[in-house]
N, C-alpha and C positions, 0 to 999 in steps of 0.2 A: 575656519575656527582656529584662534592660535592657542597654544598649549603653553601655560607655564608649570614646568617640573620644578617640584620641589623634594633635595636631596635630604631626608633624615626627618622625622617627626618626632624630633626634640621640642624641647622650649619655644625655642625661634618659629620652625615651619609651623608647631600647634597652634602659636599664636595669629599664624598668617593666615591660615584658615579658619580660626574664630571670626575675624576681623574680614575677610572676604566673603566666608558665606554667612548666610544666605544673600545678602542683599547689595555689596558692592562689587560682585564680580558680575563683569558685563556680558551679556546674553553671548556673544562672540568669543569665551574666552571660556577655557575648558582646566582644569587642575591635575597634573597626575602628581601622585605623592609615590616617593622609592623610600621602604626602608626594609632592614631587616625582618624588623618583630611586626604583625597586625595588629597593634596598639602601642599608643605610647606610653612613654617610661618615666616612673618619677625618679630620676637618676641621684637627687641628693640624698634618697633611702636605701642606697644602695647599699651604704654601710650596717643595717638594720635587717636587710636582710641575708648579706652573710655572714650575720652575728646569730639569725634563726629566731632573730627577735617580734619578726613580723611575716607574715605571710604572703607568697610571692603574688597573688592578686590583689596584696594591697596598694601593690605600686604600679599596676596597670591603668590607665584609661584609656577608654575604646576613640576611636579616631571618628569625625564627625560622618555625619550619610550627606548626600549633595548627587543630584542627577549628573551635573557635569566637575565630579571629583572619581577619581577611578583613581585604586590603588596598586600598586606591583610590589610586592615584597621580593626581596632577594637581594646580593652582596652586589653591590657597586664596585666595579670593575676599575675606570676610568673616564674622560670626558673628554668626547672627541671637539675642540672647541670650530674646529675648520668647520665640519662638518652638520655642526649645531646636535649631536647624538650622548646620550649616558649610555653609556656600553656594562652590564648588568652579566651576571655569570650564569651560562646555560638559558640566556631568554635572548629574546630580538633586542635590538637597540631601541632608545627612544628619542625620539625626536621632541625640541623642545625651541620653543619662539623664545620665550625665556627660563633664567634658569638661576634657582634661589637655592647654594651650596651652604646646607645645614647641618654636618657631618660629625660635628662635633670632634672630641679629643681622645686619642690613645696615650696610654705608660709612655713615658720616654725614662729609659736606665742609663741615660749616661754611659753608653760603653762599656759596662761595669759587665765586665766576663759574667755568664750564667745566670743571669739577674731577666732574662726575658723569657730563660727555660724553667729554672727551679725554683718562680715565686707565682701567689695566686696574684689576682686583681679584682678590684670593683669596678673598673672602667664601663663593664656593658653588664645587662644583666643576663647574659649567659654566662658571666666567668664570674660573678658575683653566684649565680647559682653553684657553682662549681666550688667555689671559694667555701660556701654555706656549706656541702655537703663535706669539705675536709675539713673542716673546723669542727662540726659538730659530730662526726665520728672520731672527731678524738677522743682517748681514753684521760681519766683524772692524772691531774699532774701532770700532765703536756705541757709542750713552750710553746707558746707561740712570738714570733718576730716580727714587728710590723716595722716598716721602713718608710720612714718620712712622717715628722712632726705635724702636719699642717693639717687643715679640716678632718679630710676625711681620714687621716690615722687617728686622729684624735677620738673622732665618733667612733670610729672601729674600735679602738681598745677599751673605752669606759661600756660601748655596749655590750661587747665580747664577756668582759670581765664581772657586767652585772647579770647576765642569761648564767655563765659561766667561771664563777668564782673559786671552782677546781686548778683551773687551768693558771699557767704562770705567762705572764704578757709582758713583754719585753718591746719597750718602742723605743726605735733607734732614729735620734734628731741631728743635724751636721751642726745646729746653732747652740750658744749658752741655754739658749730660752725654746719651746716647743711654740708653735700659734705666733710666728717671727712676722706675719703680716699683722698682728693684731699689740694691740698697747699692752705693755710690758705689766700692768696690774692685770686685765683677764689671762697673760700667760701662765702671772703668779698662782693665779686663784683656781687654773685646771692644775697647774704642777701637785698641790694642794689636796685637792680630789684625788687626782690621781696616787697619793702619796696612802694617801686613807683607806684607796682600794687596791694594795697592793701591786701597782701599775709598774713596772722599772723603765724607768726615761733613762737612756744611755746619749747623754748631750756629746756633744763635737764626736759624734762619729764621725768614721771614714772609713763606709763599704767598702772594698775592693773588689770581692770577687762572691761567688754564691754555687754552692755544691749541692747534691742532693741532702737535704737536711742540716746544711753548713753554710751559714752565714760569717761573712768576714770582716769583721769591723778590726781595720788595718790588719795587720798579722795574726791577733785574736779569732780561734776559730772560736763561733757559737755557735753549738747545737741549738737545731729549732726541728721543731716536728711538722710545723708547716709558717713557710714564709709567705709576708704581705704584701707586694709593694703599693705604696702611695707617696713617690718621692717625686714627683713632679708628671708632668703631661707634657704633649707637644701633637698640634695638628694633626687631621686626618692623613693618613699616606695620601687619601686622592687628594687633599689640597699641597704637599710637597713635594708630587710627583709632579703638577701642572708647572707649565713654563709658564711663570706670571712675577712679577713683583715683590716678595715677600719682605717680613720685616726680620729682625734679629732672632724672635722664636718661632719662622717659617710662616708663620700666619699672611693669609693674602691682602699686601698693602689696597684699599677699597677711594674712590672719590669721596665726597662729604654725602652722595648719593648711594651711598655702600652697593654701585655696582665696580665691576674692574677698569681702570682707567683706561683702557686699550679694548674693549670690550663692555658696551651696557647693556647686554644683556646676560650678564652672568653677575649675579648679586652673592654676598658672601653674609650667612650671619652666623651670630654664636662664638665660637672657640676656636673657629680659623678663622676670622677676623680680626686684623690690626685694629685693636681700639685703647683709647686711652683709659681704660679698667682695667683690671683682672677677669677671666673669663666666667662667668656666671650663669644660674637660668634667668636670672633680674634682668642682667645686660644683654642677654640672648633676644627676650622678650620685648623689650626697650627698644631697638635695634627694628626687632622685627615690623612693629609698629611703623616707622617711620619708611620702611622697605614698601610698605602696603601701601602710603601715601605717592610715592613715586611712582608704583606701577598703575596705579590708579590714574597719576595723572599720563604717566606715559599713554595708558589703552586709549586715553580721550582724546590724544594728540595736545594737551596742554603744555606748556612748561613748567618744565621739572622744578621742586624748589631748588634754589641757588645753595643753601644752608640751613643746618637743623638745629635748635636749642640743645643745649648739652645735654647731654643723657645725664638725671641723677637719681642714683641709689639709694633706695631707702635703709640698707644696711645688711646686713651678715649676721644670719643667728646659726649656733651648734649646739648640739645637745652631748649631755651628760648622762649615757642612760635617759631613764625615763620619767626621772624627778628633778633633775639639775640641769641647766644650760646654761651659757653664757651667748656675749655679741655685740654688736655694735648697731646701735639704732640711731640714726640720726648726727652720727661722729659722735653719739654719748655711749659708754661702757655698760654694761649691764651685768650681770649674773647670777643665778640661782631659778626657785622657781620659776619666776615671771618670765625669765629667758624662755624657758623652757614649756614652759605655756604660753607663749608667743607664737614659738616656730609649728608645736602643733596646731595653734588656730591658724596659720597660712596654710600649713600642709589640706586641712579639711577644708581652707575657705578655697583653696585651689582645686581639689577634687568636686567640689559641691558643684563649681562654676564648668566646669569643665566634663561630669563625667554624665 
């Protein structure tokens, strides 16, 4: 019986297992899944629920049942690749024929003194829970700091500030414009919003350092009662700890067969993935798809495809709170409610299919 582990039941691994079981994983071929949490995580709500806007079961779905799928929950250690083993904290090793690295992304602070000790995060939803629980024991008229313009600061403060319209919300962006990957009229039109609900965007910051309750946009101390960070990500440590190929942001350079060029049995998806997007669940999902077709043909002894059609995105939607959104569908602009009534029929058409 060979064994393909698959690290993380993110986006990518969920969708491998849709798409494997029941009916194209071959009677010889057995699944273990490693992750943290015993269900998966709808990670782009994260922001919603340490705003306390939504309830932490509603970003669960439970992981499929399958006779030859068996689960191990617990912290992944490292990956012994000589030895074919995940090396997992307080349990045995596991041994793996193959092996689909789905680990997704951590905070990276830029070296930014204190910035890894005295700010919350959304990254997982234990530090999202944690996040939830200081924000919403604050008292009226608290600051809050949120650090880094882009999606998820974004969502974080419009939804903070409509749960929470006591509280004074400070989002600190390095660019002219907040949403620097998106067209310069949707940046306008959250600035906007933002502007209406009392939001303070402090543009061309320049963090330096982070104290307890002291944020420092260059020499300017700011008082915050609880800082945010959402200033960029960077790789799993287990994927920049591996001795492999990496690109400019650590991510593991993959074949057109997204296994490691020096190794094909170690496939990478998701957010430690050298790919030509930006990191998403779209492109996690995307990705994963095409991972299934390979191992598919691999288990049959077929040949593998030579090359894949481009992955393309259907687009990028954020919310505004609970009545406004904005995004981009299609490379066309969008914003207000339909945004926003978009992203919640994904959100349910996703749950619906899946839980």
């Amino acid at each position: 019986m060979k064994n393909l582990v698959i690290l993380g039941g993110g986006y990518g691994g969920m969708r491998m297992l849709q798409r494997l079981l029941p009916n194209q994983l071959p009677e010889n071929v057995s699944i273990t899944l490693i992750d943290r949490n015993p269900y998966h995580c709808l990670k782009t709500e994260y922001y919603a629920l340490a705003a306390g806007t939504i309830p932490d079961q509603h970003i669960r779905v439970a992981f499929p049942e399958h006779p030859r799928l068996k689960n191990v929950y617990g912290e992944v250690l490292s990956i012994d690749m000589e030895n074919k083993q995940v090396i997992i904290e307080n349990q045995d090793p596991v041994v793996y024929d193959d092996l689909v690295i789905g680990l997704g992304c951590e905070d990276k602070y830029h070296d930014i003194p204190g910035a890894d000790i005295h700010t919350y995060s959304i990254q997982t939803i234990d530090k999202s829970r944690r996040t939830y629980s200081a924000l919403n024991n604050l008292g009226a008229g608290a600051t809050v700091s949120i650090v880094g313009g882009g999606l998820s600061g974004v969502e974080l403060a419009s939804e903070l500030i409509e749960s929470r319209s006591d509280l004074n919300v400070k989002l600190f962006d390095r660019g002219p414009h907040i949403l620097s990957a998106f067209p310069e009229r949707l940046s306008t039109f959250v600035e906007s919003w933002f502007d209406k609900h009392t939001i303070e965007i402090v543009h061309h910051s320049n963090i330096t350092k982070v104290e307890p309750n002291l944020l420092y946009n260059g020499d300017e101390a700011v008082q915050s009662d609880v800082i945010v960070w959402t200033a960029g990500i960077q790789p799993s440590k287990i994927i920049r700890d591996m001795d492999i190929e990496k690109d400019r942001q650590g991510r593991a350079v993959l074949t057109p067969q997204h296994f490691l060029p020096n190794d094909n049995s170690i496939f990478v998806v998701g957010d430690c993935a050298s790919l030509p997007h930006a990191p998403s669940a779209q492109l996690a999902e995307s990705q994963a798809e095409q991972i299934v077709q390979v191992l598919v043909k691999k288990w049959a002894n077929e040949p593998l495809p030579e090359s894949f059609p481009t992955m393309k995105l259907k687009g990028t939607l954020g919310s505004l709170g609970k009545k406004q959104g904005f995004g981009l569908v299609a490379n066309r602009p969008i914003t207000g409610r339909v945004a926003r009534l978009m992203k919640s029929g994904i959100l349910w058409m996703y749950k619906y299919h899946n839980g």
